[in-house]
N, C-alpha and C positions, 0 to 999 in steps of 0.2 A: 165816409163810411157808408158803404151798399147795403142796405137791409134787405131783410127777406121774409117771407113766412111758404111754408110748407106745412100740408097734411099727411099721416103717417095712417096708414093699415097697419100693425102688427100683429103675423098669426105664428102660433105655435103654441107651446107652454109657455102661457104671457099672464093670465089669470091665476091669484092666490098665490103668486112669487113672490111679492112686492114689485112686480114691472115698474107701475105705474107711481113709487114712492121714488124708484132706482130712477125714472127718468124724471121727477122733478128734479130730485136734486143734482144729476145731471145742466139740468136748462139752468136753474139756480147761480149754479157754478160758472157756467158761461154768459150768465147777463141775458136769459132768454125768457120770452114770456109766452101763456099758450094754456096748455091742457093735457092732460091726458086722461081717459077712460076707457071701462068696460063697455062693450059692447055685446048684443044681446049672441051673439055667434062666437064670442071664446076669443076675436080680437082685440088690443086695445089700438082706440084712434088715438095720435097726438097731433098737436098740433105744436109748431113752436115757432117763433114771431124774433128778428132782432138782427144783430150784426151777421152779413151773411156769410165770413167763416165760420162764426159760433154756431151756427143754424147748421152748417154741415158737419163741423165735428158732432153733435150731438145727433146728427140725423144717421149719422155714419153709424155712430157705439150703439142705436136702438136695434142691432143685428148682435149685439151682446149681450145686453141686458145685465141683469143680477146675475148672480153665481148659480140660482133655481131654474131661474126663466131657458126654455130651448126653444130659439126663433128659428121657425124654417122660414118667415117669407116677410121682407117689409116694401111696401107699395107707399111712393113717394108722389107728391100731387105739389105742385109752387101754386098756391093761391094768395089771390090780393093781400097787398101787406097791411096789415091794421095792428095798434097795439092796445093788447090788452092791458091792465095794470097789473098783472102778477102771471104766476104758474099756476093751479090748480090743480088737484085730483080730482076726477068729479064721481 
C-alpha cells in the first residue's frame, strides 16, 4: 500500500458552508488523516495523509464540496508523508 499526503488551497465559497466539516468526514470515510482550516483570505487549507488512492478520491471531491460550498480553484502540493493520529477541523 503507497501512501501519500498532499496540501490543499481551496478557494471560492468554502467559508460558513460547512467545507471543512464536508471534508472531514469525507477523509473519515476513506481512512485519511490530516486537517482542514480557515484561512485568513476566505481559503481553506487541507491537508490529508494515508492510502494513496484514498488521498486522491478525496483530493479529487474537494472541487465539490457540500451542496453550499462554490469552489472555483483547488491548488494541490504532495508533501512529505507523515501521519497524524486523526482528521481535525482546526
Amino acid at each position: 500500500m503507497t501512501k501519500r499526503c498532499v496540501k490543499a488551497k481551496v478557494a471560492g465559497k468554502v467559508q460558513g458552508v460547512w467545507y471543512r466539516r464536508a471534508v472531514q468526514e469525507q477523509a473519515l470515510q476513506h481512512g485519511l488523516t490530516g486537517y482542514a482550516k480557515n484561512l485568513p483570505d476566505g481559503q481553506v487549507e487541507v491537508m490529508l495523509c494515508g492510502e494513496a488512492e484514498a488521498v486522491n478520491q478525496v483530493a479529487s471531491w474537494l472541487w465539490q464540496g457540500p451542496p453550499n460550498a462554490r469552489v472555483t480553484h483547488v491548488e494541490l502540493e504532495a508533501i512529505e508523508h507523515h501521519d497524524p493520529d486523526n482528521f481535525v477541523c482546526l
